[in-house]
Each structure stands twice: as structure tokens, then as C-alpha cells.
C-alpha positions in Angstrom: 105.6 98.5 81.2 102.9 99.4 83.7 100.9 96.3 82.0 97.9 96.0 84.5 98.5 91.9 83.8 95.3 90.6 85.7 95.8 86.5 84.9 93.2 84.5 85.2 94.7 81.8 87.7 93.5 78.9 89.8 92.3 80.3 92.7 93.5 80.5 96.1 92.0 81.8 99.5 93.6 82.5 103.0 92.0 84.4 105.6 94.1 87.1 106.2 92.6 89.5 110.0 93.9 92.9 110.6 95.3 93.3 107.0 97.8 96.2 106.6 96.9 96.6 103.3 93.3 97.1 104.3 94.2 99.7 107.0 96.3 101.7 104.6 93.5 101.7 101.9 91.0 103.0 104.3 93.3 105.7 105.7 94.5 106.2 102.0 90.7 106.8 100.8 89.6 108.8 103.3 92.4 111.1 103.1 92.5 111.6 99.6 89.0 112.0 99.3 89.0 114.4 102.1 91.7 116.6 100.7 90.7 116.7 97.3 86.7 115.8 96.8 85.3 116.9 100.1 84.9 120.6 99.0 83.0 119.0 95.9 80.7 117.9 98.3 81.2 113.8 97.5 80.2 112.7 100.8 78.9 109.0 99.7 82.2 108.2 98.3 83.8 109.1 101.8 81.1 107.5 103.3 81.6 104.2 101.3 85.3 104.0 102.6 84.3 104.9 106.2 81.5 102.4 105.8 82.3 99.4 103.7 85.8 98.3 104.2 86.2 97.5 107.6 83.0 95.0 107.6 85.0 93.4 104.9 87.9 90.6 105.8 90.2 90.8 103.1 90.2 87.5 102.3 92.7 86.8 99.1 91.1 84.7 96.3 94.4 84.7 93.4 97.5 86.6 92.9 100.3 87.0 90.5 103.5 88.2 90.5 106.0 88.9 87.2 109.2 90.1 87.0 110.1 91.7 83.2 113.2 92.5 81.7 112.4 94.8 78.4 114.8 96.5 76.1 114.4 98.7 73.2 115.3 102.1 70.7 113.3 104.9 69.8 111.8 106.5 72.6 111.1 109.9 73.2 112.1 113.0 75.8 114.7 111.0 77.4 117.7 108.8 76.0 116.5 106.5 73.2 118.4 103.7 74.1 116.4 101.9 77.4 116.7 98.9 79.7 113.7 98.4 81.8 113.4 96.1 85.1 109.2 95.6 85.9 108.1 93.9 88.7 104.1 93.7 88.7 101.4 92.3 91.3 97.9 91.6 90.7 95.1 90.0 92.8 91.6 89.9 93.4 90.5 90.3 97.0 86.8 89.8 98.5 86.6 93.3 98.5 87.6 94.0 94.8 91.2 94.2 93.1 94.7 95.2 93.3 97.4 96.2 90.8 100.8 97.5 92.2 103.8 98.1 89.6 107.4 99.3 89.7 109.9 100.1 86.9 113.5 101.0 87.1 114.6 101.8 83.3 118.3 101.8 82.8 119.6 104.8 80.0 122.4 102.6 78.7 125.5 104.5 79.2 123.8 107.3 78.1 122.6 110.6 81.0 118.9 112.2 80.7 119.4 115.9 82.3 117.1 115.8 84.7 117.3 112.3 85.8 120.8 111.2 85.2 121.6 107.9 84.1 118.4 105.9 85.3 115.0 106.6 86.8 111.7 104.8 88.2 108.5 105.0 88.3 105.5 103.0 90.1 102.0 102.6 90.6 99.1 101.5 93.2 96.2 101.1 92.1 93.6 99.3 94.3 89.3 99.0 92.7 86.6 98.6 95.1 84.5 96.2 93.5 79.8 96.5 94.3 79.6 93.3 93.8 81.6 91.9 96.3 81.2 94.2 98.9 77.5 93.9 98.5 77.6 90.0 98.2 75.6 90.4 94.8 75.8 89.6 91.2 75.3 92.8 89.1 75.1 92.9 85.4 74.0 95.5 82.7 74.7 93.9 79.4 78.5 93.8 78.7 79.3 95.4 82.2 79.6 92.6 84.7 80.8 94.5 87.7 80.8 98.4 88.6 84.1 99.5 90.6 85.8 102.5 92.8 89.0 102.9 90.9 91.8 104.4 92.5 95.8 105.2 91.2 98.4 106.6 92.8 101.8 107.5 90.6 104.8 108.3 91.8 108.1 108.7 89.8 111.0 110.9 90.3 111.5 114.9 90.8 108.3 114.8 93.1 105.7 113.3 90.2 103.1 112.3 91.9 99.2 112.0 90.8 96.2 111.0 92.2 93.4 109.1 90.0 89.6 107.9 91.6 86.9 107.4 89.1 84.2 104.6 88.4 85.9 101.3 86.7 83.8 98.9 85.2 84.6 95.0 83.9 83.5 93.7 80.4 82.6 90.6 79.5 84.2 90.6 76.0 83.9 87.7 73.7 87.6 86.0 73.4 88.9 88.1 76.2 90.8 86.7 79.4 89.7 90.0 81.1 88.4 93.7 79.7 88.2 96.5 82.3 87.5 100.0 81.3 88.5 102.9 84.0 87.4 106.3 84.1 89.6 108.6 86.3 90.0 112.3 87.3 93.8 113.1 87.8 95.2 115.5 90.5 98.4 116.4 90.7 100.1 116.2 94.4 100.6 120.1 93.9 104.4 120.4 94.7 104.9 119.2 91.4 104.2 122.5 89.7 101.5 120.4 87.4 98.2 121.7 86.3 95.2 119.3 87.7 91.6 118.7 86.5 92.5 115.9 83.7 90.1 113.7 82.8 91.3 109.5 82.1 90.4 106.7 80.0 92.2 103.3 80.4 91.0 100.7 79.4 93.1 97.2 79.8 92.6 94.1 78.2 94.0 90.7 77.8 93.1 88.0 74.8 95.0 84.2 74.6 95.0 82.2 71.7 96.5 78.5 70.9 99.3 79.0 68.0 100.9 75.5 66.9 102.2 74.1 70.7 101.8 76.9 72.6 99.8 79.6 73.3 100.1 83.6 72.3 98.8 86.5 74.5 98.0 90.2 73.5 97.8 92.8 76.8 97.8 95.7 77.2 96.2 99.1 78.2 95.6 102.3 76.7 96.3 105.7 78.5 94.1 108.7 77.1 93.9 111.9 78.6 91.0 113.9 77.0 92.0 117.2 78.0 94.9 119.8 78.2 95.3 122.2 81.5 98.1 125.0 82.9 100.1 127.1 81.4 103.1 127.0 79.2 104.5 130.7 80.5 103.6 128.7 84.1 105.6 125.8 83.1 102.5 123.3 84.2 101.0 123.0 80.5 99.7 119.6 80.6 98.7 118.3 76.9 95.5 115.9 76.0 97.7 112.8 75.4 97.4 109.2 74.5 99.7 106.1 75.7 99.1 102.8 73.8 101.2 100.1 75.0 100.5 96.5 74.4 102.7 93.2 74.7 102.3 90.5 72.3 103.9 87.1 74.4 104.6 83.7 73.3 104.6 80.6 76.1 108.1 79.5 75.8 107.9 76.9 78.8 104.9 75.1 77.2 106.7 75.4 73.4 109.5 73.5 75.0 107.2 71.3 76.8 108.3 72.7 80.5 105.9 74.1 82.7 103.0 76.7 81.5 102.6 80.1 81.7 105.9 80.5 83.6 108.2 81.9 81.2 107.0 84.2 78.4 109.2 86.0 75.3 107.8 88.5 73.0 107.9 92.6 71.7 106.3 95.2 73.7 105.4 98.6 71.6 105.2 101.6 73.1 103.3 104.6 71.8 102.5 108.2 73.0 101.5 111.2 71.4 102.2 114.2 73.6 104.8 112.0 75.8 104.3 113.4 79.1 102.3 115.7 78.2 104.4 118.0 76.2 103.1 119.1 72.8 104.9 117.8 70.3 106.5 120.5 68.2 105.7 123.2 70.6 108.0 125.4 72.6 109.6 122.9 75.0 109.6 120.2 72.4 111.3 122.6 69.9 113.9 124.3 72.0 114.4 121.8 74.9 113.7 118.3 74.5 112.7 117.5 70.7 109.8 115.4 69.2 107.5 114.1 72.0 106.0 111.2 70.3 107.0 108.3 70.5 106.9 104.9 68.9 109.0 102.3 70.2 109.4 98.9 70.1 111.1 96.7 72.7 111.9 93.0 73.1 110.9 91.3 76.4 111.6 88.1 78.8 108.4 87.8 81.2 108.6 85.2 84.5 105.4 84.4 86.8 106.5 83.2 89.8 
């Protein structure tokens, strides 16, 4: 599950000079802003990753790590049967945040035809935050900080896409974190995939005591708004949306062990459109079936 978990945890700094991670942002930006927005004329956002993060340490204030083991029935497009390995990083750096995630989903004994008997997928998705690289405190009603958000998705048979967009953070009442990301999507075009989607994610997490423990609902919600290509092409991309929360009880502090360390619970996994194939429509009739999906999955979570 490509969760987006941003814990709130005790916080941490170390200086950290001549990052990598840092120099591969910048050269990152700058090249996919280059080769994709340049022509549109979007010289300030160029300029703001020329300009802003190398007079920014990158100084590390938290970061988790979680390794997930989820299986479950029911999905869609490929087999139904799946076994899914997540690891997931988050952390907030004085520069803004960073969300990195990798699955490797197991098709139990069974074979998908284009990907064989397993497959991955994985994301890196770094946000640029105003408010820390401008040393302020910014705040419009619910919106607490205004962000640079940026996604890069790679999986297998040369999937890759490229998101950038505003991201904001909410202050919700009860939440643990809200953030709501807008995105353009562009495909890598080698994929044979139309571009010139338009995003919505938001990503949420709420905790609540429930008898000696606590519970936690996360989550985020995928929505493309629009549908681009060609079907006679074969780069039709439908409007599609992917909802998929988690719903986790703290086993550790049930059994009176150590807190938010060890986590069991269901994952459900919806998608209209699944990758954006239109669900009842020529490659969904004659090729691969229904494409939406509705899944549910049990799941082991460790922070470590």
C-alpha cells in the first residue's frame, strides 16, 4: 500500500552537509522542470529549485520507517489472490518533506501475463515546504503550510510518471495529519501512455483510544479527474479513482509491550477504472475483465 504514513514522532535533528539526497532533488527538479514545463514558460518554479535549495542545509527533524506484510482476495486486472511486502519512509526535513515507498506483491502460485508471477512498484515523492524555506509561519484558515509537491512512479514494463503540483497541509480537527496534493501527471513517454492528467490526493491520518490501546485510520485517496489517448492508440488513460485506507490496532500497547511498534489490522483497496482501463470497455471485455476493484486485505505493520 503506497500509505503516505507521515507519524507524528518525537523529534530528532542531525546536521547532515553535502546531502545526496539534496543534490539529487535539485538535479531532479531542475531537469524535470526543464524537460517538461520550461516550454510552458514556468520559469519561477525552476527558479525556486535553482534558488532555494542549496541555501538550505538539510537538516532532519523526524523520520519513520515501516515494513508491511498485507494479504488479500479480490483484486482486479491481475491475479486475485496477492501477497504484498511494503517498506515505507517518511520524514520532515528543514526544507519540507519526504515520502519514499516500495512494494513487491507476490501472485500466489498464480502468473499475470504480462508480469509473470510477481511485480513492484515504488514511489518518491519529496514536498518543498514556504514555510520553511522562507523561515515563516504561514496560515490561511485551515491551510497551515503551502508546498511544491513532487512524485515520481515507477513500476514494471517501463511505467513511469511524473507528478509536480501545489500541496497544501490542513489543520483538521482530530487529525494526526491532513495534506491535500494537487498534481499534473506526465508520463515518461516510452511508456506509450497519454499525458495531461490532472491529480487529487489527499492523505490523512486520525488516532483514537479504544479500550487499552489505541486504533488508527490512514489512508489516501487517488483521483484522476480526467481521461486522455486513444483506445485504437492503445494509450487510453480513464478518469479513475483509488481509495485505499488502513484501519490499525496497537498490538504492542494491547499487550502492554512497547507503543506504536507493532500494528495489526485490514487494508481495503478500491479503484474504479483500475489502471486506468474503463471498466466494461474493450480491453476490459475482451482482455483483462472487470477493472474495478474492491478488495480487502489483512495486514502486520512494524515501525522500526
Amino acid at each position: 500500500m503506497k500509505s503516505h504514513n507521515n507519524q507524528r514522532m518525537t523529534a530528532h535533528s542531525a546536521s547532515i552537509h553535502q546531502d545526496p539526497l539534496l543534490f539529487f532533488m535539485q538535479r531532479t527538479c531542475r531537469g524535470f522542470l526543464k524537460q517538461y514545463f520550461l516550454n510552458r514558460h514556468v520559469i519561477t518554479l525552476v527558479g525556486l529549485c535553482s534558488l532555494t535549495l542549496p541555501a538550505h542545509s538539510s537538516n532532519l527533524i523526524w523520520q519513520s520507517n515501516t515494513f508491511t506484510y498485507i494479504s488479500g482476495q479480490n483484486f482486479r486486472v491481475n491475479p486475485s489472490n496477492q501477497h504484498t511486502y511494503t517498506l515505507e519512509h517518511s520524514s520532515s526535513w528543514s526544507w519540507g518533506d519526504l515520502f519514499t515507498v516500495i512494494d513487491s506483491v507476490n501472485f500466489d502460485k498464480e502468473s499475470d501475463s504480462s508480469l509473470g508471477s510477481s511485480t513492484y512498484y515504488g514511489e518518491f515523492s519529496p514536498r518543498l515546504s514556504v514555510n520553511k524555506l522562507t523561515n515563516s509561519n504561514y496560515r490561511l484558515g485551515l491551510i497551515t503550510d503551502l508546498l511544491l509537491a513532487a512524485t515520481y512512479e515507477r513500476g514494471e514494463n517501463r511505467f513511469q510518471n511524473y507528478l509536480i503540483g501545489p500541496g497544501f497541509d490542513l489543520d483538521i480537527s482530530g487529525a494526526d495529519f491532513f495534506q491535500l496534493n494537487f498534481y499534473y501527471r506526465q508520463a515518461d513517454g516510452i511508456s506509450n501512455k497519454a499525458s495531461g492528467l490532472w491529480q487529487v490526493t489527499p492523505i490523512w491520518s486520525f488516532t483514537a483510544p479504544i479500550f487499552n490501546t489505541h486504533v488508527t485510520f490512514d489512508g489516501y485517496i487517488d483521483w484522476i479527474l480526467n481521461s486522455k489517448g486513444s483506445v485504437n492508440r492503445g494509450d487510453r488513460i480513464e478518469k479513475n479513482l483509488h481509495f485505499n485506507p488502513q484501519l490499525k490496532f496497537d498490538l504492542g500497547e494491547a499487550l502492554g509491550q512497547q507503543k506504536k511498534r507493532v500494528y495489526i489490522g485490514l487494508e481495503y483497496d478500491y479503484w474504479s477504472n483500475k489502471y486506468g482501463i474503463e471498466d466494461g470497455g474493450v480491453v476490459s471485455h475482451y482482455i483483462v475483465g472487470r477493472t474495478k476493484q474492491s478488495a480487502i486485505s489483512l495486514l502486520v505493520k512494524l515501525n522500526f
